[in-house]
mmCIF file of the N, C-alpha and C atoms, coordinates in Angstrom:
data_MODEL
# 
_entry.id   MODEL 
# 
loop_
_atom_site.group_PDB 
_atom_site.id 
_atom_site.type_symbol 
_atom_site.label_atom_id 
_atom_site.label_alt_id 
_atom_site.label_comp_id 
_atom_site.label_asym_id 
_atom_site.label_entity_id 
_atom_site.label_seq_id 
_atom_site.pdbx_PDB_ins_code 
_atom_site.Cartn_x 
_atom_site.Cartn_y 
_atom_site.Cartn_z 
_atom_site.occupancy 
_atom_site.B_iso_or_equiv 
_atom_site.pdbx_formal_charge 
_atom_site.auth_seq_id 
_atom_site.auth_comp_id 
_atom_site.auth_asym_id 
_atom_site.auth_atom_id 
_atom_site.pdbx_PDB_model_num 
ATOM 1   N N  . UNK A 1 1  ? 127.075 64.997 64.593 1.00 0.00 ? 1  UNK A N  1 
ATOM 2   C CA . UNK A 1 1  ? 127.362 66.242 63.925 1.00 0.00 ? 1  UNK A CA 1 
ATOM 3   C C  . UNK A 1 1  ? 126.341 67.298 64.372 1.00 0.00 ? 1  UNK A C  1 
ATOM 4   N N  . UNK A 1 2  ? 126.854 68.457 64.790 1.00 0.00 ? 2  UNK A N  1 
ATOM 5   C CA . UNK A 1 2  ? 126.130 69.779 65.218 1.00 0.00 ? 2  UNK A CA 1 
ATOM 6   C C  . UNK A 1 2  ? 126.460 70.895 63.887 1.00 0.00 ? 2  UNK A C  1 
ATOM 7   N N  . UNK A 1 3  ? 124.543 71.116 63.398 1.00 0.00 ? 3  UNK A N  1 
ATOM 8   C CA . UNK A 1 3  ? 124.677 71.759 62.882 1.00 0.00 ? 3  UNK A CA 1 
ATOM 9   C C  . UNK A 1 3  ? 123.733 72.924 63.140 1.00 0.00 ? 3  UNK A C  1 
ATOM 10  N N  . UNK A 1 4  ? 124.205 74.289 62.689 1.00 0.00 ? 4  UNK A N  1 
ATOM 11  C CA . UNK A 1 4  ? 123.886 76.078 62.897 1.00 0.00 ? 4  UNK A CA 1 
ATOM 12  C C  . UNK A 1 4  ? 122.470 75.951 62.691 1.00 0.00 ? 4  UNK A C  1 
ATOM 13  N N  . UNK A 1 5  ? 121.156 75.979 63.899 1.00 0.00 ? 5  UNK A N  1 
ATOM 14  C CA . UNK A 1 5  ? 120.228 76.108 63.197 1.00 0.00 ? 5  UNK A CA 1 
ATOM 15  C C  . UNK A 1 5  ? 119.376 77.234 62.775 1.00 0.00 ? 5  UNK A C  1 
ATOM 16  N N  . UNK A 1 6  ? 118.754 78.141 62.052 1.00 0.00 ? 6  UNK A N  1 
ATOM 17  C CA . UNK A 1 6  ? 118.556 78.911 61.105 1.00 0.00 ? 6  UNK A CA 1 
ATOM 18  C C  . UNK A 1 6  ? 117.578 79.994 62.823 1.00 0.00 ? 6  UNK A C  1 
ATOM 19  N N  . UNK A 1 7  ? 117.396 80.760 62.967 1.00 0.00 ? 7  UNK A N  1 
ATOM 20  C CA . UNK A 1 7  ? 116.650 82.169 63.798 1.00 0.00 ? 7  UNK A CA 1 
ATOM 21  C C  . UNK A 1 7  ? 116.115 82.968 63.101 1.00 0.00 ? 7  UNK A C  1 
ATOM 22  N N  . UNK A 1 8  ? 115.162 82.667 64.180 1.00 0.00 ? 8  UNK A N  1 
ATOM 23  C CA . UNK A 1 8  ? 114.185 83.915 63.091 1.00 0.00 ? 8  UNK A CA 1 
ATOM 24  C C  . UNK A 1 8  ? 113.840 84.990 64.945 1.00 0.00 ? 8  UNK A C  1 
ATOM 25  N N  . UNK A 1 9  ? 113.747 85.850 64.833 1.00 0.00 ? 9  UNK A N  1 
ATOM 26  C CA . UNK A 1 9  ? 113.382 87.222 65.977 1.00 0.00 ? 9  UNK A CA 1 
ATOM 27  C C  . UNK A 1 9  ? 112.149 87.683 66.235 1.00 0.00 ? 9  UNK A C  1 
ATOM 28  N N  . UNK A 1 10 ? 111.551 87.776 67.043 1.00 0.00 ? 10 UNK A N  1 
ATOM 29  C CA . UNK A 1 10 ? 110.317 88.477 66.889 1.00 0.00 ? 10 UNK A CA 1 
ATOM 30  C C  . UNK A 1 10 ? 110.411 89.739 67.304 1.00 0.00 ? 10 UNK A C  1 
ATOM 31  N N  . UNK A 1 11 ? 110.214 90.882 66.524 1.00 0.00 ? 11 UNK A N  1 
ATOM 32  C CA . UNK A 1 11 ? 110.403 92.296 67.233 1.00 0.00 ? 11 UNK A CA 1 
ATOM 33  C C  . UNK A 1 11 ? 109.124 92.143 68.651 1.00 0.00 ? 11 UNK A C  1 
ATOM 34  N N  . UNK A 1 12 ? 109.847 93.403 69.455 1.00 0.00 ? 12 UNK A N  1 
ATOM 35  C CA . UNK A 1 12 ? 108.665 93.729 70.313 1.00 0.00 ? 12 UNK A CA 1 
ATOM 36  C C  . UNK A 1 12 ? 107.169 94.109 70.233 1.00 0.00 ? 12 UNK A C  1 
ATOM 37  N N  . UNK A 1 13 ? 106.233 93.367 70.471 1.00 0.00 ? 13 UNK A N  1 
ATOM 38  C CA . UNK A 1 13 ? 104.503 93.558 70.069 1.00 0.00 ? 13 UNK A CA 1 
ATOM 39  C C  . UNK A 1 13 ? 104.194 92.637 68.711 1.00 0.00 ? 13 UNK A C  1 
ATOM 40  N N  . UNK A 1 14 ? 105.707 91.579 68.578 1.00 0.00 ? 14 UNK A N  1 
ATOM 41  C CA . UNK A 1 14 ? 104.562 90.861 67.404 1.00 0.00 ? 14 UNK A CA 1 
ATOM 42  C C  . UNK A 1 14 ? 104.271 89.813 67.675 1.00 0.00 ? 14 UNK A C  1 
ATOM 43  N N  . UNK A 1 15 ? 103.551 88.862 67.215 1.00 0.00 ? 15 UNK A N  1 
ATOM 44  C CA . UNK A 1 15 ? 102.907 87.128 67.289 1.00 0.00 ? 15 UNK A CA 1 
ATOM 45  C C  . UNK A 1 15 ? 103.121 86.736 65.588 1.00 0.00 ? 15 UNK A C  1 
ATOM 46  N N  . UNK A 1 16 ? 103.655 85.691 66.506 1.00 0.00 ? 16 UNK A N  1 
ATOM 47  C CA . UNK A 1 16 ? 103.625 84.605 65.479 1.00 0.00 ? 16 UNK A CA 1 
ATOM 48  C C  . UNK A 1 16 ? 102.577 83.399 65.446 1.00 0.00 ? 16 UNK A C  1 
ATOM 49  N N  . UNK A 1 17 ? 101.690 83.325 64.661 1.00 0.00 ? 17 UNK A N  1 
ATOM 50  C CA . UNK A 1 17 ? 100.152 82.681 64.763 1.00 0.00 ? 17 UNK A CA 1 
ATOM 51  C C  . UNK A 1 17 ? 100.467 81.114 63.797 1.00 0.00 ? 17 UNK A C  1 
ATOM 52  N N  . UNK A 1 18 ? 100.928 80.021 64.044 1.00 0.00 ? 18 UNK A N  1 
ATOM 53  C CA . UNK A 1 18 ? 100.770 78.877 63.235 1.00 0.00 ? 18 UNK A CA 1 
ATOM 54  C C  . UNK A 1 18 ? 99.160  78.616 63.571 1.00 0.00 ? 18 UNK A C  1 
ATOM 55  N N  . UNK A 1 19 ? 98.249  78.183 62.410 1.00 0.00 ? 19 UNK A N  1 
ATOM 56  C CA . UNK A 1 19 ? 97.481  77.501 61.932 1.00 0.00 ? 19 UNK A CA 1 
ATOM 57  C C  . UNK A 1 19 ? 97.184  76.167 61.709 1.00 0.00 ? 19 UNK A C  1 
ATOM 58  N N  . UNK A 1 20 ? 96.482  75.659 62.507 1.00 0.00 ? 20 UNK A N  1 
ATOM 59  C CA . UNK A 1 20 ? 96.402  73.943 61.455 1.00 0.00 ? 20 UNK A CA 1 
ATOM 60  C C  . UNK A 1 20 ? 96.266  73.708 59.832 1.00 0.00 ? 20 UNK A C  1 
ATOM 61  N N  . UNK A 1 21 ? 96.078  72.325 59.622 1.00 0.00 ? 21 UNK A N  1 
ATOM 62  C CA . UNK A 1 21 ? 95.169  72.669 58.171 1.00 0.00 ? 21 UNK A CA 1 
ATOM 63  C C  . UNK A 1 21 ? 93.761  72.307 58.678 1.00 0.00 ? 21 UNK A C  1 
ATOM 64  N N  . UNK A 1 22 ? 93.945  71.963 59.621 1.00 0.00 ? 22 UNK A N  1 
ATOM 65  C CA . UNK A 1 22 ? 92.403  71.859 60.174 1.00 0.00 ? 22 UNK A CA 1 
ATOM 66  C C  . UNK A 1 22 ? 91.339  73.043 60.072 1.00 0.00 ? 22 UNK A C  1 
ATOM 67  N N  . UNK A 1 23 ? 92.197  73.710 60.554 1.00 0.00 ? 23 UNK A N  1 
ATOM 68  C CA . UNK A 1 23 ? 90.998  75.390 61.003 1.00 0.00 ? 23 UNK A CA 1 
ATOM 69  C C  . UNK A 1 23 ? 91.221  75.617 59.769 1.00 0.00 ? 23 UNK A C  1 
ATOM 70  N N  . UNK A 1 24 ? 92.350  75.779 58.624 1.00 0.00 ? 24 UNK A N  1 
ATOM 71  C CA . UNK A 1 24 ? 92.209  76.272 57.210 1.00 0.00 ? 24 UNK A CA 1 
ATOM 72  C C  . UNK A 1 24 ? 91.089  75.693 56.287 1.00 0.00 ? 24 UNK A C  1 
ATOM 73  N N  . UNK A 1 25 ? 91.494  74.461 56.550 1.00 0.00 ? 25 UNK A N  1 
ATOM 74  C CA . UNK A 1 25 ? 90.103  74.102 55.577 1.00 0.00 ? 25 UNK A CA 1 
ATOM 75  C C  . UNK A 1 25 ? 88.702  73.361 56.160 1.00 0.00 ? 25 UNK A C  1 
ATOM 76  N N  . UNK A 1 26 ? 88.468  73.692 57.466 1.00 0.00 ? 26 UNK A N  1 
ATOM 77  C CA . UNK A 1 26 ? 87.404  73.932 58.458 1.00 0.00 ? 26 UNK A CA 1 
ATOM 78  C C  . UNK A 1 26 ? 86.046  74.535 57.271 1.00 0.00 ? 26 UNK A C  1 
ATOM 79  N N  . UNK A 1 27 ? 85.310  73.999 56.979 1.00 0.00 ? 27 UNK A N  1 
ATOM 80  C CA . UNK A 1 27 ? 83.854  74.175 56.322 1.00 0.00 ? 27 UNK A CA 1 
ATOM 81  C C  . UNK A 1 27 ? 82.527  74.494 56.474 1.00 0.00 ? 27 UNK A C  1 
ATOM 82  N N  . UNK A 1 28 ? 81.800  75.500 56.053 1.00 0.00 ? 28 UNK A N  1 
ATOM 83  C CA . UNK A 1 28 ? 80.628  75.529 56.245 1.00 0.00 ? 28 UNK A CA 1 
ATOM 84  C C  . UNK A 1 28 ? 79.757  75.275 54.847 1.00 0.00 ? 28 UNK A C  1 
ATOM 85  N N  . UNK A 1 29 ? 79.223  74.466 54.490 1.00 0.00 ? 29 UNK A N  1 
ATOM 86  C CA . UNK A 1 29 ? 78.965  74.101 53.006 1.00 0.00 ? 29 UNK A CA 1 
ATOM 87  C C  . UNK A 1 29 ? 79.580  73.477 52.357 1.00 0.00 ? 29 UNK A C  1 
ATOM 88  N N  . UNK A 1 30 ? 79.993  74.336 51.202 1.00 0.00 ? 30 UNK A N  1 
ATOM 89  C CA . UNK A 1 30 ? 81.342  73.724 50.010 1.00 0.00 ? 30 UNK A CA 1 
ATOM 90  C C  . UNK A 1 30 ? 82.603  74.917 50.408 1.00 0.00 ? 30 UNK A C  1 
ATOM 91  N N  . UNK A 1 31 ? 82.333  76.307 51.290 1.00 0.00 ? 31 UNK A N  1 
ATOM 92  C CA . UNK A 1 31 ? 83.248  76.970 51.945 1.00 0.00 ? 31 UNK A CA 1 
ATOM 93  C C  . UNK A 1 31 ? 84.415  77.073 52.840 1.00 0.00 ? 31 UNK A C  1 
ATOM 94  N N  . UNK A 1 32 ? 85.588  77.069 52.886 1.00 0.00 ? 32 UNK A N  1 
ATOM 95  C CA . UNK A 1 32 ? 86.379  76.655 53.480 1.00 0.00 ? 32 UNK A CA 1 
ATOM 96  C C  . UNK A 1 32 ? 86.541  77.780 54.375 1.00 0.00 ? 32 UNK A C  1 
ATOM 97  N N  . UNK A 1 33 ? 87.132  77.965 55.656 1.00 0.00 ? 33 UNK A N  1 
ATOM 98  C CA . UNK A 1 33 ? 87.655  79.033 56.586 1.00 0.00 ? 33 UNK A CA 1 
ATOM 99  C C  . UNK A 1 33 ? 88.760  79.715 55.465 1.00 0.00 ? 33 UNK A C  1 
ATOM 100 N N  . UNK A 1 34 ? 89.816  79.126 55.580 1.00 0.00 ? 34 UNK A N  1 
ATOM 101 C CA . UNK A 1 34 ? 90.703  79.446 54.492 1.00 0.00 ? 34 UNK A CA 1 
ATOM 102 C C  . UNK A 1 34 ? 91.723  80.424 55.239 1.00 0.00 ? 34 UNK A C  1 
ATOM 103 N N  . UNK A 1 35 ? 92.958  80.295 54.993 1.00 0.00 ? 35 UNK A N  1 
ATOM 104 C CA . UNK A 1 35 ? 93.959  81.413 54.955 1.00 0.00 ? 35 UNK A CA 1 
ATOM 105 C C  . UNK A 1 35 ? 93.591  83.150 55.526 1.00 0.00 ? 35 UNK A C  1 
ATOM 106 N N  . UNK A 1 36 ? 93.068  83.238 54.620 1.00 0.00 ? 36 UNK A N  1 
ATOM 107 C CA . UNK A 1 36 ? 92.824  85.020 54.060 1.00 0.00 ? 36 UNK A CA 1 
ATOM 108 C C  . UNK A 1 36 ? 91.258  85.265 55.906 1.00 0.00 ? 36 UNK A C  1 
ATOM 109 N N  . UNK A 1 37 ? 91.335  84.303 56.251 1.00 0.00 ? 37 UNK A N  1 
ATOM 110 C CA . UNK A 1 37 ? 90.231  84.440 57.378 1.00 0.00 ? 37 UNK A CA 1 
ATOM 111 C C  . UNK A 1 37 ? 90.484  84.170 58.752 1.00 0.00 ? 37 UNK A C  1 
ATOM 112 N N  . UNK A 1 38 ? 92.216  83.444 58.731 1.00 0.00 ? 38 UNK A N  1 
ATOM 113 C CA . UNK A 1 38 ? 93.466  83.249 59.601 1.00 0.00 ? 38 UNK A CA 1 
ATOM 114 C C  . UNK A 1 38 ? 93.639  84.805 59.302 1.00 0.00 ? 38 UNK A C  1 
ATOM 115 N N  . UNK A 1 39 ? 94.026  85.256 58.534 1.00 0.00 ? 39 UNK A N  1 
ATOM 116 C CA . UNK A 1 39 ? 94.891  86.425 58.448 1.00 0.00 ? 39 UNK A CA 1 
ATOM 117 C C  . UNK A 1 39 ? 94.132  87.595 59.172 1.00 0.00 ? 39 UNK A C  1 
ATOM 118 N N  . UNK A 1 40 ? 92.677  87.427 59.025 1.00 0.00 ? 40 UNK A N  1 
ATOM 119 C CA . UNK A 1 40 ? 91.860  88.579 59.249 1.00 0.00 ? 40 UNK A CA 1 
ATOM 120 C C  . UNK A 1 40 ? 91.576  88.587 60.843 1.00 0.00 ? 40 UNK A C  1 
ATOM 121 N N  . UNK A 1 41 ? 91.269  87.343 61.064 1.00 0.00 ? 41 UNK A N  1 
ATOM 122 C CA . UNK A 1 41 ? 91.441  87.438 62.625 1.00 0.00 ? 41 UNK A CA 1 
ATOM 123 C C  . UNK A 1 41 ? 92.939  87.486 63.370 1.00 0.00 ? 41 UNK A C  1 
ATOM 124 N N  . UNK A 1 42 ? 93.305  87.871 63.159 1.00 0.00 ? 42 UNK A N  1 
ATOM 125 C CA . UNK A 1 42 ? 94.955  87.779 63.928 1.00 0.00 ? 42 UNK A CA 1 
ATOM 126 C C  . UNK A 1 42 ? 95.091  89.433 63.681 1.00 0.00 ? 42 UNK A C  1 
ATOM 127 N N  . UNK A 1 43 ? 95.089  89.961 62.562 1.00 0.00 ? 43 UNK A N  1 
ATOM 128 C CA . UNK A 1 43 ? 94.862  90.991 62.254 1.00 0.00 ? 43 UNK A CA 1 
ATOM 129 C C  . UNK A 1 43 ? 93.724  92.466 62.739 1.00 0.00 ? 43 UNK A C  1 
ATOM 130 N N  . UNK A 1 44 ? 92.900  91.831 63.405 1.00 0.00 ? 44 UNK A N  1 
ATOM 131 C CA . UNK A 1 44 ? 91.469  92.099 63.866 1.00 0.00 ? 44 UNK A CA 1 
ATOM 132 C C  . UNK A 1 44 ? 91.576  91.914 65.591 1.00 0.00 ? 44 UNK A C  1 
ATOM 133 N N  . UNK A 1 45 ? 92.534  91.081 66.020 1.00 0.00 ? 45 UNK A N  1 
ATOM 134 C CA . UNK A 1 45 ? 91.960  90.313 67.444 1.00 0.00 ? 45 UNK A CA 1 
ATOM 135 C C  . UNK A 1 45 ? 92.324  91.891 68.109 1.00 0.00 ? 45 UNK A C  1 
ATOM 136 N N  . UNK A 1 46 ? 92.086  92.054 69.321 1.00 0.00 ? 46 UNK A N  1 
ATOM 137 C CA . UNK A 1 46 ? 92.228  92.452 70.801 1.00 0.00 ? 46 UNK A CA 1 
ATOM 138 C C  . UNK A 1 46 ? 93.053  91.433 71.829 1.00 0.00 ? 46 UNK A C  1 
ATOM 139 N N  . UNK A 1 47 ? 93.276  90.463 71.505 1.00 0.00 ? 47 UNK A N  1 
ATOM 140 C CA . UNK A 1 47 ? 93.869  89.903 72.233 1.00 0.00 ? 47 UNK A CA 1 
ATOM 141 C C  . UNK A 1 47 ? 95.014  90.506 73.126 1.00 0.00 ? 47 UNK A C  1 
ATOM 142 N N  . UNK A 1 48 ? 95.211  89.879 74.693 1.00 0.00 ? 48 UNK A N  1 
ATOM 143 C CA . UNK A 1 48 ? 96.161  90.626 75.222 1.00 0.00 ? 48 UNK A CA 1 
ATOM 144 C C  . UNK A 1 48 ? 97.586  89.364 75.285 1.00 0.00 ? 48 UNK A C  1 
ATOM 145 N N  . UNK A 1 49 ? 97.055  88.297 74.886 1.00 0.00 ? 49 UNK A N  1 
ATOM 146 C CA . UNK A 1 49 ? 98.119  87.700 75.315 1.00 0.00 ? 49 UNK A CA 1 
ATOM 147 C C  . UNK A 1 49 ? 98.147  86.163 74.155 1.00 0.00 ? 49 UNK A C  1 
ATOM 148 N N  . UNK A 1 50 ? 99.415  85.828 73.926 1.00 0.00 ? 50 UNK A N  1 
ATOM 149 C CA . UNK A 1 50 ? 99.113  84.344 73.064 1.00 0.00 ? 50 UNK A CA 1 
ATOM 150 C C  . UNK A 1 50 ? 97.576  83.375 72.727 1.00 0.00 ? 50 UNK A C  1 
ATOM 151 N N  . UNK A 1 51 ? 97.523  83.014 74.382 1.00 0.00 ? 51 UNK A N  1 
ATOM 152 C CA . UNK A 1 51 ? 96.018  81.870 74.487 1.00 0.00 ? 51 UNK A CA 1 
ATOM 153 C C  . UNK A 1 51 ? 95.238  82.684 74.107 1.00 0.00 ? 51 UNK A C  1 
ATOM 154 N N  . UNK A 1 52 ? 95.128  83.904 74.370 1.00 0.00 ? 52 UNK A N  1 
ATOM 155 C CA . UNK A 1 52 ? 93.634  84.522 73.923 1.00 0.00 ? 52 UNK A CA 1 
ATOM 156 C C  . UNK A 1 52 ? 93.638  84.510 72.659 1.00 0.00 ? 52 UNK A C  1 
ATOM 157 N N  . UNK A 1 53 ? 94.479  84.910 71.957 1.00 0.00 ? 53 UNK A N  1 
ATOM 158 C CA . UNK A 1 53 ? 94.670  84.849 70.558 1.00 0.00 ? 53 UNK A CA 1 
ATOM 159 C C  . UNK A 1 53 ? 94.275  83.619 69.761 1.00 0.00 ? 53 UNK A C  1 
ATOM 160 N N  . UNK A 1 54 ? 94.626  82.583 70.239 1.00 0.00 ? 54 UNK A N  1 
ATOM 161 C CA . UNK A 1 54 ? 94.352  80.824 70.045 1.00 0.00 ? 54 UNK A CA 1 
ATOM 162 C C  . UNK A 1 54 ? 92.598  80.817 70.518 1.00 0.00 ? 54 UNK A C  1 
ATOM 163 N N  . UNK A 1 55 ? 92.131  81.191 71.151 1.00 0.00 ? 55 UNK A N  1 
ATOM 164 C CA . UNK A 1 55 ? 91.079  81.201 71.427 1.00 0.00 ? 55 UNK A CA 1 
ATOM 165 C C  . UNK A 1 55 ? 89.955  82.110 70.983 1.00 0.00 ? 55 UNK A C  1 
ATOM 166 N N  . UNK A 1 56 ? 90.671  82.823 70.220 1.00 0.00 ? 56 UNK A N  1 
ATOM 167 C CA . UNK A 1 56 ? 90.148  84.199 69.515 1.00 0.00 ? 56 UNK A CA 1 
ATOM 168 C C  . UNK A 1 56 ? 89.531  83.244 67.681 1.00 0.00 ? 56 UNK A C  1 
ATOM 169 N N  . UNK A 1 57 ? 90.861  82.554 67.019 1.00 0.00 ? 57 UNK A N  1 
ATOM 170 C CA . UNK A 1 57 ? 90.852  81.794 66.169 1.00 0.00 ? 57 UNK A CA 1 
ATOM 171 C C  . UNK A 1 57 ? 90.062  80.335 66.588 1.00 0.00 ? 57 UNK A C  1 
ATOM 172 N N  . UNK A 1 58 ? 90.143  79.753 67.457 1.00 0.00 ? 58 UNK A N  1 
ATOM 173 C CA . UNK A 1 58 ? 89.432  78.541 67.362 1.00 0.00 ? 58 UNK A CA 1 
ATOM 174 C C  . UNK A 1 58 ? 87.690  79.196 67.444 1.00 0.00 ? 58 UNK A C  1 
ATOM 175 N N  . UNK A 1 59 ? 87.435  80.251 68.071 1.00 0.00 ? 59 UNK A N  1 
ATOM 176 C CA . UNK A 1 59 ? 85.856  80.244 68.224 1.00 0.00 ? 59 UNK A CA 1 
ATOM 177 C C  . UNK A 1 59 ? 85.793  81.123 66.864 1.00 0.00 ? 59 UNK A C  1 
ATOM 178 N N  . UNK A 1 60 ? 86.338  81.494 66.102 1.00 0.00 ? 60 UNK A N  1 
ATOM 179 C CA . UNK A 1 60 ? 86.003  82.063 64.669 1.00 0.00 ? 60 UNK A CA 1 
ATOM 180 C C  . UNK A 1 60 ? 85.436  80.857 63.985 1.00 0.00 ? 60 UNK A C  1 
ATOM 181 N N  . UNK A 1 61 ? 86.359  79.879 64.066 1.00 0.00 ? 61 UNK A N  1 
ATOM 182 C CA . UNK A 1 61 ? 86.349  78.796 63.803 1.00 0.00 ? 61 UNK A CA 1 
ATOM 183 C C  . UNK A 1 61 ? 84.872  78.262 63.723 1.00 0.00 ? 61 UNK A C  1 
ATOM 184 N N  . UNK A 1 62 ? 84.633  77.904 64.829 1.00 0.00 ? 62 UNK A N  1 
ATOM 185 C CA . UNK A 1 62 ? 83.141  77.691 65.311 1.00 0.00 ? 62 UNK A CA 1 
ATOM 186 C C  . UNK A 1 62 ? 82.139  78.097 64.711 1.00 0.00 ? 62 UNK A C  1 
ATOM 187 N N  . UNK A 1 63 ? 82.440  79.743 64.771 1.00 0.00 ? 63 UNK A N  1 
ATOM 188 C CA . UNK A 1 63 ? 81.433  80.666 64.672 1.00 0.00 ? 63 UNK A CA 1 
ATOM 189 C C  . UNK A 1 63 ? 81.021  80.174 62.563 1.00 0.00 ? 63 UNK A C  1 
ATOM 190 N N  . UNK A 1 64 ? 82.336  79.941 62.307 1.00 0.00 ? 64 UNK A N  1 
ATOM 191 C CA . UNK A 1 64 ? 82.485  80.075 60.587 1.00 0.00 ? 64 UNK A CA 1 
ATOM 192 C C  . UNK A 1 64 ? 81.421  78.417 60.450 1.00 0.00 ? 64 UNK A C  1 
ATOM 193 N N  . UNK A 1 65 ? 81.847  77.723 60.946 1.00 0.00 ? 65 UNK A N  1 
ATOM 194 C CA . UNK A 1 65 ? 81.044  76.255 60.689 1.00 0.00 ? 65 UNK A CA 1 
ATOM 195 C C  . UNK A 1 65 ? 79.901  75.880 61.545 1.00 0.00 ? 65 UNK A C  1 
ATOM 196 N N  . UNK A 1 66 ? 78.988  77.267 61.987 1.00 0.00 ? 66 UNK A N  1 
ATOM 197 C CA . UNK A 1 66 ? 78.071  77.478 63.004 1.00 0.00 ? 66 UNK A CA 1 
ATOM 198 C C  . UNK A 1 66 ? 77.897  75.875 64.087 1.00 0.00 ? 66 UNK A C  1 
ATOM 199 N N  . UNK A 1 67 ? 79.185  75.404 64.147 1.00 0.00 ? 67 UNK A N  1 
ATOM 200 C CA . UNK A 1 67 ? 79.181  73.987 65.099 1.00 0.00 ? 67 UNK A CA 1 
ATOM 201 C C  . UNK A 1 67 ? 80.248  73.793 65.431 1.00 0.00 ? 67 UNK A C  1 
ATOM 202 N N  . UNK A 1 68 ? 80.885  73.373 66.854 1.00 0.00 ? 68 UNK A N  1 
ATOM 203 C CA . UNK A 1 68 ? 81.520  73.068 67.295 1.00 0.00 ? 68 UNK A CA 1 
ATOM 204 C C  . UNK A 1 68 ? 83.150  71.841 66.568 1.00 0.00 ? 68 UNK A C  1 
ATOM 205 N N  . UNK A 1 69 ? 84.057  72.129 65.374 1.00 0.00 ? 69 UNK A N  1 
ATOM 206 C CA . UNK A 1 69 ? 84.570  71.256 64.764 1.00 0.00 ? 69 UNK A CA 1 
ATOM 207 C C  . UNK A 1 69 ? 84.627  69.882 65.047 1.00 0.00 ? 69 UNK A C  1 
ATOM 208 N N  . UNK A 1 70 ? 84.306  68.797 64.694 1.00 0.00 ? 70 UNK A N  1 
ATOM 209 C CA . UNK A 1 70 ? 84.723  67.307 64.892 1.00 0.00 ? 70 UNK A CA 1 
ATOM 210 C C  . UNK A 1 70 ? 85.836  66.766 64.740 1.00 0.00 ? 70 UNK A C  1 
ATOM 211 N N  . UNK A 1 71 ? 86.556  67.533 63.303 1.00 0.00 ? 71 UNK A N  1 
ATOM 212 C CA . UNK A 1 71 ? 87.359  66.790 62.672 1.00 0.00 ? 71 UNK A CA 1 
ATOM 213 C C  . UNK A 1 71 ? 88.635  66.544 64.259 1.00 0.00 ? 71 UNK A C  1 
ATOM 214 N N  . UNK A 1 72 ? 89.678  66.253 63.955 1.00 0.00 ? 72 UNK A N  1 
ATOM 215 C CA . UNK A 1 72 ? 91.100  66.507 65.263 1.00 0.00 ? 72 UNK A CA 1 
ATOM 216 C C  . UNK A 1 72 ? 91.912  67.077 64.793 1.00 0.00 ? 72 UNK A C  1 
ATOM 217 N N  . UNK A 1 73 ? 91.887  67.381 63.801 1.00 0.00 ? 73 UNK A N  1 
ATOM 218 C CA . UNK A 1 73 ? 93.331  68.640 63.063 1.00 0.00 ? 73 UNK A CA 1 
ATOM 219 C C  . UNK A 1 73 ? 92.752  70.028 63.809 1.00 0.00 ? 73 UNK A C  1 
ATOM 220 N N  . UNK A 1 74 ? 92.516  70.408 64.512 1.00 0.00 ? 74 UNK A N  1 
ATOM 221 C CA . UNK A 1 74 ? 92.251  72.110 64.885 1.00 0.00 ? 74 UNK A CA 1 
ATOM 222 C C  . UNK A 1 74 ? 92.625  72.272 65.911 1.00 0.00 ? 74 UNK A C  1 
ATOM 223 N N  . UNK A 1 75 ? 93.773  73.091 65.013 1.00 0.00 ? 75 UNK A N  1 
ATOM 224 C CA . UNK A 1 75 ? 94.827  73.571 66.373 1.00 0.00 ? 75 UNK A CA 1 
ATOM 225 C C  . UNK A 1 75 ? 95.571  74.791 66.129 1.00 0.00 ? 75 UNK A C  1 
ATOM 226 N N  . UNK A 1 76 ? 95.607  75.894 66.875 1.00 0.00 ? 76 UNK A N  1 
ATOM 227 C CA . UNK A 1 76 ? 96.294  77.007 66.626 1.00 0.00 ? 76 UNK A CA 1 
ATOM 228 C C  . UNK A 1 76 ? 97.296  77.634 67.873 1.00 0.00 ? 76 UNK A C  1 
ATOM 229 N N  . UNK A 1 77 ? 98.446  77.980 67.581 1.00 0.00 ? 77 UNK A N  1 
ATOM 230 C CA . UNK A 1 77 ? 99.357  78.055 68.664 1.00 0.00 ? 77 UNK A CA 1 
ATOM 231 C C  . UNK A 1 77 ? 99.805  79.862 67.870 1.00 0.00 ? 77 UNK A C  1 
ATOM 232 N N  . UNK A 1 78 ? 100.011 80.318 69.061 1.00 0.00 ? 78 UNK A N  1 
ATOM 233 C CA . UNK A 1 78 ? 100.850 81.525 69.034 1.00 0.00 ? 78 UNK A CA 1 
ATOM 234 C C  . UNK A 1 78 ? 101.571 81.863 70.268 1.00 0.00 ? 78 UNK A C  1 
ATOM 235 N N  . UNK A 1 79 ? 102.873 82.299 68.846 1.00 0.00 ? 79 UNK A N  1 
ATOM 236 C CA . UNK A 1 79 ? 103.947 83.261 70.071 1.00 0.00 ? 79 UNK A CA 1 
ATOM 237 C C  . UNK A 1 79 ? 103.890 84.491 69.995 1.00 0.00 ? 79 UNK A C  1 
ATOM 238 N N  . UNK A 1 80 ? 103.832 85.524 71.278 1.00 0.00 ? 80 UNK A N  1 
ATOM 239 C CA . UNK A 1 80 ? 104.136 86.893 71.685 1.00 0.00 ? 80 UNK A CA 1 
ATOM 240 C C  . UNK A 1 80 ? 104.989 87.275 72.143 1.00 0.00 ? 80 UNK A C  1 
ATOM 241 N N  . UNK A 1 81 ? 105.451 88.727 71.487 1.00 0.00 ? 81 UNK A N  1 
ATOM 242 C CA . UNK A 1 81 ? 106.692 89.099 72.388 1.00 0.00 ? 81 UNK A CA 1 
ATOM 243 C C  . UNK A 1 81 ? 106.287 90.445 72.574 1.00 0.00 ? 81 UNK A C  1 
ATOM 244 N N  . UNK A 1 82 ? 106.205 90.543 74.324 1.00 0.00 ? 82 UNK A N  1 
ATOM 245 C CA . UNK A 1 82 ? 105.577 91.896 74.455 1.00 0.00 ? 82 UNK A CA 1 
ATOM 246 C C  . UNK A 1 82 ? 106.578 92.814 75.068 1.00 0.00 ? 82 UNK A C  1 
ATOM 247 N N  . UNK A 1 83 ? 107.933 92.240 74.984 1.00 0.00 ? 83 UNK A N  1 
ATOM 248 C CA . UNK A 1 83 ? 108.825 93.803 75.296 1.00 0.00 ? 83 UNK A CA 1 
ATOM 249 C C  . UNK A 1 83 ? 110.477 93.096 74.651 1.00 0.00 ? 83 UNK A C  1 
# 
């Protein structure tokens, strides 16, 4: 059985940024990275292209847990659509 599966569009100039729960609840202390710090960098980047963007978020990452993550959940993927 073939069934209709659901589309979603990306207008021109946007990204779509999935998150792990890794990088979300990525820690420095009892502090989590959290959501609202996904949002701010995606929101914030310069990025010109997807990977940079992924690479923009994983070294926030870093930067937030002043160490390189251990855990293996940290992973961030984005799509761009630039015309």
């Amino acid at each position: 059985m073939i069934s209709d599966a659901p589309m979603a569009v990306l207008e021109p100039g946007a990204v779509l940024l999935l998150a792990s729960r890794g990088i979300v609840e990525a820690k420095c202390k009892a502090e989590e990275f959290g959501l609202q710090r996904v949002k701010d960098v995606l929101q914030q980047s310069k990025a010109a292209d997807a990977k940079e963007l992924c690479v923009s978020v994983l070294d926030q990452v870093q930067q937030f847990m002043r160490t390189a993550p251990k855990h293996d959940d940290v992973t961030a993927l984005a799509l761009a659509r630039n015309s």
